[in-house]
ZALUMDO-19974 format. One line per 4 residues: for each residue x, z, y of C-alpha. Coordinates in steps of 0.02 Angstrom, whole numbers, plus 50000, padded with zeros to 5 digits. Layout:
BEGIN
X Z Y; ...
end
This chain:
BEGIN
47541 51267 47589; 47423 51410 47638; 47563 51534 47637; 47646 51421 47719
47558 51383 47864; 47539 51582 47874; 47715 51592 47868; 47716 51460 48031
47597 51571 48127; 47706 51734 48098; 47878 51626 48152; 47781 51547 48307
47719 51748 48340; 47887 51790 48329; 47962 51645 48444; 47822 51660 48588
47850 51881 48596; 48015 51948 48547; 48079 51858 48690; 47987 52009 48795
48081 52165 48763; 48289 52216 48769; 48390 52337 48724; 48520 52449 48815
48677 52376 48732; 48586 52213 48770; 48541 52236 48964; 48631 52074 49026
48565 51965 48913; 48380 52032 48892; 48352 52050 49084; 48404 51881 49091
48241 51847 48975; 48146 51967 49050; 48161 51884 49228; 48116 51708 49149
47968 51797 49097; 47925 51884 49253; 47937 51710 49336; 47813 51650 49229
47683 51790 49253; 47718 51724 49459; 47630 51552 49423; 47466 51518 49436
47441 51407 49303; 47559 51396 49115; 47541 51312 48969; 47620 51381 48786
47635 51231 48639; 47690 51249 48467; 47762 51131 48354; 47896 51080 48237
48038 50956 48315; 48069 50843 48190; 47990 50663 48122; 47900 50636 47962
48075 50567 47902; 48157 50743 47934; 48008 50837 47903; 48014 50759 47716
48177 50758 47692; 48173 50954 47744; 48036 50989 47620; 48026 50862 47492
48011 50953 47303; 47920 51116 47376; 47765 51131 47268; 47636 51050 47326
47717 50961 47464; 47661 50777 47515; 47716 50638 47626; 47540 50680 47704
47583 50823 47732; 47748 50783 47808; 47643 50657 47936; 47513 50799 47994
47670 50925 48005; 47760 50792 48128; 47603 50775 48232; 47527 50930 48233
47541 51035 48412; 47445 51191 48449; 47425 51211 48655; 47353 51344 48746
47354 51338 48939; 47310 51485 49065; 47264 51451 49261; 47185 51576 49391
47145 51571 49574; 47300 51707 49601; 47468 51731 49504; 47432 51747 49307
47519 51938 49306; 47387 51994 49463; 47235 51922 49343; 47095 52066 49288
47012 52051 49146; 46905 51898 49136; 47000 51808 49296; 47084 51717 49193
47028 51520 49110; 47096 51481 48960; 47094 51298 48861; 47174 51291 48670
47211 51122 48586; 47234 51077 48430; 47314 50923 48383; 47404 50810 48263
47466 50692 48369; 47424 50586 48528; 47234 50528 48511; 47209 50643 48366
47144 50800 48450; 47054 50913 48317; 46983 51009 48416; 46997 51082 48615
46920 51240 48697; 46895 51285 48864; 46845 51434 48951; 46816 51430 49127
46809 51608 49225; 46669 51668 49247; 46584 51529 49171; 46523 51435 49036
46642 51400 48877; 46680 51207 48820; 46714 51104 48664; 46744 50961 48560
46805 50948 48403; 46819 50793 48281; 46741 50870 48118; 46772 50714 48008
46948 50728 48068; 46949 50919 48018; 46865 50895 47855; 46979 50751 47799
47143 50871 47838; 47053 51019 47759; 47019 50921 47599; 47201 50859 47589
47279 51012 47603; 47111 51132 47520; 47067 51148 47311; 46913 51069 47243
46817 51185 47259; 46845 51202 47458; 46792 51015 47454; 46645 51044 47358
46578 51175 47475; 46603 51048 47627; 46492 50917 47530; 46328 50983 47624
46431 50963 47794; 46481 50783 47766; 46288 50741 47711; 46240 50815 47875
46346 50729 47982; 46323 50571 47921; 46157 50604 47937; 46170 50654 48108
46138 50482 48183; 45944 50486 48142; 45912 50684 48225; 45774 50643 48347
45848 50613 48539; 45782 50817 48568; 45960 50845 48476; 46037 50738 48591
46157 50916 48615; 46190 50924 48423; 46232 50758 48396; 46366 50755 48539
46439 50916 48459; 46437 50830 48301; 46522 50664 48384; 46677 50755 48447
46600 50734 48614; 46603 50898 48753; 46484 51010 48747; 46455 51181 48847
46391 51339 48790; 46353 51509 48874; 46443 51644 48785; 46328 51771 48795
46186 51683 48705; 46299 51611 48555; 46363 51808 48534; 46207 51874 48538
46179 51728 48407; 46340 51758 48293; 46284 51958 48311; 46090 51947 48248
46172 51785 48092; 46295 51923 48063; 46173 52062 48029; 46011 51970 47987
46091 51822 47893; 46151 51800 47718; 46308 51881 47637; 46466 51748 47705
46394 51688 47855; 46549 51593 47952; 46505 51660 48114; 46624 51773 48181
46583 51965 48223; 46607 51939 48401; 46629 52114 48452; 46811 52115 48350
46895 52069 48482; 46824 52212 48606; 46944 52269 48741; 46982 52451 48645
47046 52320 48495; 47152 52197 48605; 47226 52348 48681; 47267 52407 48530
47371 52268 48462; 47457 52214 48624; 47548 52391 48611; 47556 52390 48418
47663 52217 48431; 47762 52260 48593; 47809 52419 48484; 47879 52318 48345
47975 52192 48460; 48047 52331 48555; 48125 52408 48401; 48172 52261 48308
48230 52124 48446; 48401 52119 48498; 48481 52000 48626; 48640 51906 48669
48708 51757 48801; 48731 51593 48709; 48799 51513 48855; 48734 51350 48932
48698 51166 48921; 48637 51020 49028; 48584 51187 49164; 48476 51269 49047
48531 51455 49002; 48540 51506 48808; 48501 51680 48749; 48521 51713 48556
48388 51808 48504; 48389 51918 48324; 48240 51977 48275; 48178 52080 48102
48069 51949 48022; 48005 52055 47885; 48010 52228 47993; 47880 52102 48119
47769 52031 47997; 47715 52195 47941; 47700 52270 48103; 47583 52103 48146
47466 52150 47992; 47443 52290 48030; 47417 52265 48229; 47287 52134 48170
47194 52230 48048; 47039 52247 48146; 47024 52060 48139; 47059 52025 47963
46864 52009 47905; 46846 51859 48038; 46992 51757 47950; 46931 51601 47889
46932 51605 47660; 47090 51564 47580; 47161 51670 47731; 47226 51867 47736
47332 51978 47810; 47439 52008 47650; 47497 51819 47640; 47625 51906 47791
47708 51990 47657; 47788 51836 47609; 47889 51832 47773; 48072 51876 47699
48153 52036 47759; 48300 51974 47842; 48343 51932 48023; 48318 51785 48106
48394 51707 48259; 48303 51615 48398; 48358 51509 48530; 48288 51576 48711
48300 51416 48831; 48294 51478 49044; 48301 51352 49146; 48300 51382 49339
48284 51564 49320; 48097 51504 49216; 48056 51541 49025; 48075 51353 48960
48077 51350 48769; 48098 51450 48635; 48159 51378 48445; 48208 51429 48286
48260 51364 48134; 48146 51393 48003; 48250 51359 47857; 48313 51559 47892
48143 51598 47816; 48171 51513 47637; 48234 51622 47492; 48195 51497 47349
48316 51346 47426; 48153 51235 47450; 48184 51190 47624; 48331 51071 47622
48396 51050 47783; 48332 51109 47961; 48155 51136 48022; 48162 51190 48181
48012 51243 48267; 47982 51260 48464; 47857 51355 48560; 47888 51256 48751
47817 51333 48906; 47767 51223 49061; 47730 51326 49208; 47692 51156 49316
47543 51150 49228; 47372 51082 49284; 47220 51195 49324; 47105 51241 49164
46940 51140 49230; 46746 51105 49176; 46774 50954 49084; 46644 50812 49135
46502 50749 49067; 46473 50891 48945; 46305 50912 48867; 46215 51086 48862
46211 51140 48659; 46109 51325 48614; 46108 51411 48460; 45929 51348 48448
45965 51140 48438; 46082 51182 48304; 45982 51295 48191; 45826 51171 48208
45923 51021 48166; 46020 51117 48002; 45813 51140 47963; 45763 50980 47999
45913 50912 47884; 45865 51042 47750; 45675 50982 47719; 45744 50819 47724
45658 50770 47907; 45798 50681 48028; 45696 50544 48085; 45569 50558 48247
end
C-alpha cells in the first residue's frame, strides 16, 4: 500500500503538469491546453482536487487480491479527496511571491476532513486536523510497529481533557478544532528542535523549501514534461473539449526524484524517493477535459500503471479544477496555539501532571 499510495502521488503529479507543455508536431492540440491553462492563471481564485472516480464497489472489484488490499481500504480509497485552493487580490499569474493564500484539504469523504490548512497572505497560517481520525487510518494501513510508536500519542490525547484551561490552545488543536499560528515563530521553533533536539525529531527543516530550492524543481519538472509529453485532439462531448495526452511515466518519475531530492530528508518514515522507481516505464495516456476555453479536468486510468495484472478493471483517477472558486479566508473562531503551550503540555503529560 505504501508504494502504492506513492505510485498515486506520481500519477496525480503527472495528471495536474504534463498538461503544461506541447510539442511542434503537436501545436494544435497543445495550444489548445496551453490556453485552458492560461485562462486559469486569469482567475483570481482556483481550486485543484484529487481523487479516484469510482465507489467502494468498483474500487474493490478493481483491486481485490492485491497483497494487502482490504475492503477498508477500498472505503478510504472511495472517500479520500486531496484539495488545494489558491485566491489573491489580482489574477493568480500577476501574484509575487507571498501574494498568494493557499488552503489544502485532506479528506475521506464528506464530514471526514483529516486535516485542512490555510495560509492567508501576509498573515497568520490555520489548522485543524482530526488526529484520532489520522491515527485510526494510519494504524489500518501502518505495521505494528508504526502503531506501537503512536501509543504515547493516543495516551496524550486522551489525556488531553484534564490539561489545565492555560492549554485551552492545545486542547483545541488536539480537538480538531482551528487554531492559528504565526509562521515565523513555529520555524524558528522547528529550526532550534531540528538542531538542538534529539536524533528523529518530526519537525520539518523548514528552510528546505527556500526559494533557490522551489526554483529549482519547478524547472527540473517543466524540463521533464517538455521532453516527454506529447499531445493530440480527442474530439468532444456534452461541450467539453478532449485532448489525449501521452506522457513517459517512468522517464517522469525519475525526473520527479530527482527534482525533489532536496526534500527527501523531510518525508515522513516508511516514505522515499526510490519507492518512484516502481512507476513502470511505459507511456500513459491522460484525458485533458477544456471546457469553455477553461482547464476543467484531467483523468487517467490507472490500471496503465500495473505490470503484475493486480488491478482488475479500471481505476480512473481525476485531478478537477474549479476556477469559480471561493476566496481562501481566516477561518473563525480560531484559537491562538505557540510552540510554547505545546511543549509545556507534552511536559506536563510526561511527569504525569494534567490536572490544575
Amino acid at each position: 500500500m505504501r508504494k502504492g499510495i506513492a505510485a498515486v502521488g506520481c500519477a496525480a503529479f503527472i495528471a495536474s503538469t504534463a498538461a503544461a507543455c506541447g510539442t511542434a508536431e503537436n501545436l494544435s492540440a497543445g495550444a489548445k491546453v496551453q490556453r485552458a491553462l492560461d485562462r486559469l492563471g486569469e482567475q483570481k481564485a482556483v481550486t485543484v482536487s484529487v481523487g479516484f472516480d469510482g465507489s467502494e464497489q468498483q474500487i474493490w472489484s478493481a483491486l481485490k487480491g492485491s497483497d494487502g488490499f482490504t475492503r477498508k481500504n477500498a472505503q478510504m480509497l472511495a472517500g479520500f479527496d486531496v484539495s488545494l485552493s489558491m485566491s489573491a487580490d489580482k489574477p493568480l499569474k500577476d501574484v509575487k511571491e507571498g501574494g498568494t493564500s493557499l488552503a489544502l484539504r485532506i479528506s475521506l469523504g464528506q464530514g471526514k476532513d483529516l486535516m485542512e490548512v490555510r495560509g492567508v497572505a501576509g498573515g497568520k497560517a490555520y489548522l485543524r486536523m482530526d488526529l484520532r481520525r489520522f491515527m485510526s487510518l494510519a494504524g489500518e494501513l501502518d505495521t505494528g510497529k508504526s502503531k506501537g510508536d503512536m501509543s504515547g500519542m493516543e495516551q496524550f490525547l486522551d489525556a488531553a481533557d484534564d490539561l489545565p484551561s492555560s492549554y485551552k490552545s492545545v486542547k483545541d488543536a488536539l480537538g480538531g478544532k482551528w487554531v492559528s499560528v504565526d509562521p515565523k515563530a513555529f520555524t524558528e521553533f522547528a529550526e532550534s528542535m531540528a538542531e538542538n533536539g534529539p536524533a528523529g525529531s518530526p519537525l520539518p527543516n523548514a528552510s528546505a523549501l527556500d526559494a533557490k530550492t522551489q526554483k529549482r524543481i519547478t524547472k527540473a519538472l517543466r524540463k521533464a514534461i517538455e521532453h516527454n509529453a506529447k499531445f493530440a485532439d480527442a474530439g468532444s462531448k456534452d461541450g467539453v473539449d478532449h485532448v489525449k495526452v501521452t506522457v513517459s511515466a517512468g522517464k517522469t518519475a525519475d525526473a520527479l526524484a530527482e527534482a525533489l531530492e532536496p526534500l527527501a530528508g523531510q518525508l515522513p518514515d516508511g516514505a522515499a524517493l526510490s519507492d518512484l522507481k516502481d512507476v513502470p516505464d511505459k507511456n500513459v495516456i491522460l484525458d485533458v477535459a477544456v471546457k469553455d476555453g477553461t482547464l476543467s479536468g484531467i483523468s487517467l486510468d490507472f490500471d496503465q500503471f500495473d505490470t503484475t495484472d493486480e488491478i482488475h478493471g479500471a481505476l480512473p483517477l481525476t485531478v478537477g479544477f474549479a476556477s469559480d472558486a471561493a476566496p481562501v479566508a481566516a477561518p473563525a473562531g480560531a484559537t491562538p496555539l505557540n510552540p510554547q503551550d505545546i511543549m509545556g503540555a507534552m511536559m506536563q503529560f510526561m511527569m504525569g501532571g494534567m490536572d490544575e
